[in-house]
C-alpha positions in Angstrom: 0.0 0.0 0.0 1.2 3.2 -0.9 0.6 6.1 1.7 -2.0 7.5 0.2 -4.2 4.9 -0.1 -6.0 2.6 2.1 -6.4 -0.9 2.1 -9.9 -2.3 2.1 -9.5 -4.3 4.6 -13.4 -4.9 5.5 -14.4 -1.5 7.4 -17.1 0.4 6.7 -16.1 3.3 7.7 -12.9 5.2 8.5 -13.1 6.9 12.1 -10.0 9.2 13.1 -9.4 9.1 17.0 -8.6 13.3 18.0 -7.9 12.7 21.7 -3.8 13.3 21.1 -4.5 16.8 19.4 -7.9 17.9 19.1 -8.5 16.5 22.7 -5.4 17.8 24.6 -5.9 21.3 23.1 -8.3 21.8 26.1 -6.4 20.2 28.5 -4.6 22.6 31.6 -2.2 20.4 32.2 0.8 18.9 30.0 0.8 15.5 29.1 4.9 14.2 28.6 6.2 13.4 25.0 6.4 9.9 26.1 3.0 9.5 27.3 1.5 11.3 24.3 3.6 8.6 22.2 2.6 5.5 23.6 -1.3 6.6 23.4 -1.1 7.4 20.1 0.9 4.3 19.2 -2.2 2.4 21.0 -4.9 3.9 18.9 -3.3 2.6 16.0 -2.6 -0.9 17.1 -6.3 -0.5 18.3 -7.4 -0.2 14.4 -8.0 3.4 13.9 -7.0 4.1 10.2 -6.3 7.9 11.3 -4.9 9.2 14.1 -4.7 13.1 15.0 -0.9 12.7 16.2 -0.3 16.7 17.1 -0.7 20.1 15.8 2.1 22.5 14.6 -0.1 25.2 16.7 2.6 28.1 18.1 3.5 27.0 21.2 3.0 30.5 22.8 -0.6 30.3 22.0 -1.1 26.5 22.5 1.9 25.0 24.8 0.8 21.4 25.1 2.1 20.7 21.3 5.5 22.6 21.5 7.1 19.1 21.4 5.2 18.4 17.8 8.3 17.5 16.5 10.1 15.2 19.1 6.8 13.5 19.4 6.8 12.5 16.0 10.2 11.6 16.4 9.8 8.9 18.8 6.5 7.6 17.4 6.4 4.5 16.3 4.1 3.8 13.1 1.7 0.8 11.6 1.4 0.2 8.2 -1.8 1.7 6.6 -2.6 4.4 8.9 -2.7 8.0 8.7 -1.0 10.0 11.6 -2.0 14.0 11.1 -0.7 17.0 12.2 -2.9 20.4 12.5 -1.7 23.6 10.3 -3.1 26.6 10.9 -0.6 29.0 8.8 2.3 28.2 6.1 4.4 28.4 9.2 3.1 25.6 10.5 3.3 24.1 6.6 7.0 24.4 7.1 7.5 22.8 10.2 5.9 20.0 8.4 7.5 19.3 5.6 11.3 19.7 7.7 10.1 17.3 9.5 9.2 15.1 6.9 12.0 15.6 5.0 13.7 14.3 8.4 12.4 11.0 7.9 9.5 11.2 11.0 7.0 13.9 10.3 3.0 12.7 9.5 1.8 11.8 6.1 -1.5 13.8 6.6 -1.7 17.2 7.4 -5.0 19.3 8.0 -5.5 23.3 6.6 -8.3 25.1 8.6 -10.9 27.6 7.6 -13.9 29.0 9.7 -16.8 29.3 8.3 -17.5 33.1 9.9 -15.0 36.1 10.0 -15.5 36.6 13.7 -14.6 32.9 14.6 -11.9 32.9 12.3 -10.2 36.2 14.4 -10.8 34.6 17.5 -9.5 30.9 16.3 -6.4 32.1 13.6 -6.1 35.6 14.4 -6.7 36.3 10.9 -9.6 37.4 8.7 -11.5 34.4 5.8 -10.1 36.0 3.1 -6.5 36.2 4.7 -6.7 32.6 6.0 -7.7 32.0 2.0 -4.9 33.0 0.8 -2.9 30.9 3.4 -4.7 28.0 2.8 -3.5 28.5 -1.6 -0.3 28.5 0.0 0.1 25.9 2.0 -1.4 23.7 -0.4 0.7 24.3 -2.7 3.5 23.6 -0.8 2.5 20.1 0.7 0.4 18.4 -1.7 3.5 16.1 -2.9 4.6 15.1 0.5 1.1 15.0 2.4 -2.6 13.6 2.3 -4.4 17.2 2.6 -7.4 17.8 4.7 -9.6 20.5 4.6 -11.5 21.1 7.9 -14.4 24.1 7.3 -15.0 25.1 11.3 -18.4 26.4 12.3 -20.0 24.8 9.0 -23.6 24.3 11.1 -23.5 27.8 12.7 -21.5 30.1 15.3 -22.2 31.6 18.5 -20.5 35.0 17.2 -22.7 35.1 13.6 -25.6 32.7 13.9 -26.6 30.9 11.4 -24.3 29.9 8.4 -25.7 29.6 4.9 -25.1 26.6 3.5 -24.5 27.9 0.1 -21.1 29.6 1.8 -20.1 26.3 3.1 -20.7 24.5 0.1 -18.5 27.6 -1.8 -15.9 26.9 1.3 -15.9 23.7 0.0 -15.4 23.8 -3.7 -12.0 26.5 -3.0 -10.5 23.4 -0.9 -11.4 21.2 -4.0 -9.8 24.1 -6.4 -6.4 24.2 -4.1 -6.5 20.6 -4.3 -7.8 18.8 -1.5 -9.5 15.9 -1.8 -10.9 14.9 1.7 -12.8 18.0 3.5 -14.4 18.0 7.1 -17.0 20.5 8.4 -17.1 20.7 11.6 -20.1 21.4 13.6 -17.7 23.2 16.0 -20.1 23.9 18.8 -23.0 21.7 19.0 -25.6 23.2 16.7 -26.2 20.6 14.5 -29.7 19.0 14.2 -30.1 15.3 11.7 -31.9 17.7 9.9 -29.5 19.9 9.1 -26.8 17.5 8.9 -28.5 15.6 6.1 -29.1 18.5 4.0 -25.5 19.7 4.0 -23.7 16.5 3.5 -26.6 15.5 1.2 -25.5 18.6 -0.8 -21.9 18.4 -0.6 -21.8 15.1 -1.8 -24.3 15.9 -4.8 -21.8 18.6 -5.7 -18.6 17.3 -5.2 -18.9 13.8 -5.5 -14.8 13.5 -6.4 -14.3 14.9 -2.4 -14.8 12.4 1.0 -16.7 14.4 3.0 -15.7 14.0 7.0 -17.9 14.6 9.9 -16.6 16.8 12.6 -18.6 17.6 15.3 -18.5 18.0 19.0 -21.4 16.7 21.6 -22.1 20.3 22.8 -25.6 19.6 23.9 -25.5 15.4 23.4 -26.5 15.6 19.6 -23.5 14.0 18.5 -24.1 10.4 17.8 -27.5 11.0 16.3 -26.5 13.7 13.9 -23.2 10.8 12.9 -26.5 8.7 12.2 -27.5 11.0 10.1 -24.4 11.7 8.0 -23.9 7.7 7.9 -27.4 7.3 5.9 -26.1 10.5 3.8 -23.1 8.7 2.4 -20.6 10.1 4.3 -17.8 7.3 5.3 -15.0 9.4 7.6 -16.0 10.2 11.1 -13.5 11.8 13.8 -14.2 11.1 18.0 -11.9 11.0 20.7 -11.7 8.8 23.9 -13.8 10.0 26.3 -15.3 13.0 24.5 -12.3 15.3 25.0 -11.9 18.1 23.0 -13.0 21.7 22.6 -11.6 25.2 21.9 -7.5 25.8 22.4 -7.1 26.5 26.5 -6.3 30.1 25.5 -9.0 30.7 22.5 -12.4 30.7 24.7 -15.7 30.7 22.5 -18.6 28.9 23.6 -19.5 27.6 26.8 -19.7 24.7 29.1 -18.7 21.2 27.7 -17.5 21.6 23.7 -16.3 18.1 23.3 -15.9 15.6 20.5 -18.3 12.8 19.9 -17.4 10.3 22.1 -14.9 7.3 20.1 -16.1 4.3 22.6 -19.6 5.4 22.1 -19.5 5.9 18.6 -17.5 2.4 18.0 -20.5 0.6 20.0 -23.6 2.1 18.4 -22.1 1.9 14.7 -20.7 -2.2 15.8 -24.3 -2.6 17.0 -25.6 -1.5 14.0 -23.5 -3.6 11.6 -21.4 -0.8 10.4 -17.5 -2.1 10.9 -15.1 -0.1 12.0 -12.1 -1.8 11.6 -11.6 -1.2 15.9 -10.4 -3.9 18.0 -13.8 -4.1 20.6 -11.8 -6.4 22.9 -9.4 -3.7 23.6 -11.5 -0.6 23.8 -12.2 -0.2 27.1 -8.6 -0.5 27.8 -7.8 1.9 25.7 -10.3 4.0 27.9 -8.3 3.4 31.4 -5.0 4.1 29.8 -6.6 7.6 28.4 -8.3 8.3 31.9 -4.9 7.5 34.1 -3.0 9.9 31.5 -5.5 12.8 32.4 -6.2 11.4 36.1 -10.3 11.8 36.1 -13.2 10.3 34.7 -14.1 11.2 30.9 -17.6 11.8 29.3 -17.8 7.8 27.8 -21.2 6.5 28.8 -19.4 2.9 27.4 -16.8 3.3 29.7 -19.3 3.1 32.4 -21.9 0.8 31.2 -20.3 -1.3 29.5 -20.2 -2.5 25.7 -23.6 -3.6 23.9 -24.1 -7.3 25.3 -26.3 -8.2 22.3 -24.0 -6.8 19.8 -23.0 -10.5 18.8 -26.7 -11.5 18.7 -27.5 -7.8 16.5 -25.3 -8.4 14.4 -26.2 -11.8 13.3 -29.7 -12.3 12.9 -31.9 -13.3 9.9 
């Protein structure tokens, strides 16, 4: 296999585990190098195709990723799967490809948009159009070493603008196409999505750009999460990011939005789509170990409700009846 394309190796769907970047992000409290490392090392072995494996944030603005680069260096990696690292500016782009060039940097980087000026000041310090123009450049410069991911933040609305029309997201969405990217996430940044609206706009992205894998991004703000992944399932869509225990949010020094603003919850996810007969390629056995070991390396209980209850006992008996 090449390292741009996956194996089909029997999944139905491709779900990227964010707790090592989009999780820690939130997090007070530094995890080590070597910690980070071995948990990301474990998601793969778990069966995650992609895993977010840091960001190439500044480290002034977001400190718990100023060792992006000696964590990739010790990481180990598994044939087949997709370790990314966050870009926000051509900075970022750089730090990238050195690392690359070193012989240890990811093979799948992500470029990020907002989907509203004011969250895009608040979140990149920059304006759309400005961000545009970065995101041109940094495409440019790491489409022949990288798999390129297009992440659209505050696709389903934003607590600075309100609503987002769906026509700009869908424009959003043919520029990444025009720069080149082939794999493009919106994010439902803050927990407004409804099924509803979910449907329509992957329904309509996929009808318009049916050469780009759309990828659902959305946080369980208000506990929508898993039914509005339902939705984009039965909409086509095939690439899904959670994180273990439903970490996640806004950087610990970017504050929009309040209370909890965390991912859709990976154990969770795994247990309804298993139940339902969807694969996902995810080791079941050695989920909820996976759990403990992402617990201990924060030291509290996360948002899992699997983790608690337990997995699906009929899931053997669901998924094999006439």
């Amino acid at each position: 296999m090449d390292a741009f394309t996956l194996e089909d190796d029997g999944r139905d769907v491709v779900l990227c585990e964010c707790f090592a970047r989009d999780g820690l992000q939130h997090e007070p409290n530094h995890l080590a190098t070597s910690t980070k490392v071995d948990l990301v090392a474990r998601f793969a072995e778990l069966g995650f195709a992609r895993v977010e494996a840091t960001s190439y944030s500044n480290p002034k603005v977001i400190p718990q990723f100023a060792d992006a680069s000696a964590m990739l260096q010790a990481l180990p990696r598994k044939r087949g799967v997709f370790y990314k690292a966050t870009c926000a500016n051509m900075r970022a782009v750089e730090r990238a490809l050195a690392d690359a060039e070193a012989g240890f940097g990811a093979n799948e980087i992500s470029l990020l948009v907002s989907a509203t000026d004011t969250h895009s000041q608040k979140n990149l310090a920059r304006s759309r159009a400005d961000q545009w123009n970065n995101v041109a450049e940094m495409a440019a410069a790491a489409a022949d070493r990288f798999r390129l991911i297009g992440t659209i933040s505050m696709a389903f609305g934003c607590p600075f603008e309100g609503r987002v029309d769906p026509e700009s997201v869908l424009a959003d969405v043919g520029r990444f196409r025009d720069a080149g990217v082939r794999y493009i996430a919106l994010g439902d940044t803050t927990g407004t999505a409804t099924p509803r609206t979910t449907a329509d706009l992957f329904r309509r992205m996929r009808n318009a750009y049916p050469d780009v894998h759309p990828i659902a991004h959305f946080h369980d703000t208000r506990g929508t999460g898993l039914v509005n992944y339902v939705a984009a399932l039965d909409q086509g869509v095939r690439h899904f990011d959670c994180a273990i225990g439903g970490v996640g949010g806004h950087p610990v020094k970017v504050k929009y939005g309040g209370g909890h603003t965390g991912n859709v919850v990976s154990e969770d996810l795994i247990d309804l789509f298993e139940n339902m007969g969807v694969k996902t390629g995810v080791n079941m056995d050695a989920l909820l170990e996976t759990v403990e070991a992402c617990e201990a390396a924060l030291g509290r209980e996360l948002q899992g409700r699997v983790a608690r209850s337990g997995l699906n006992p009929l899931r053997n008996a669901l998924n094999h009846r006439d």
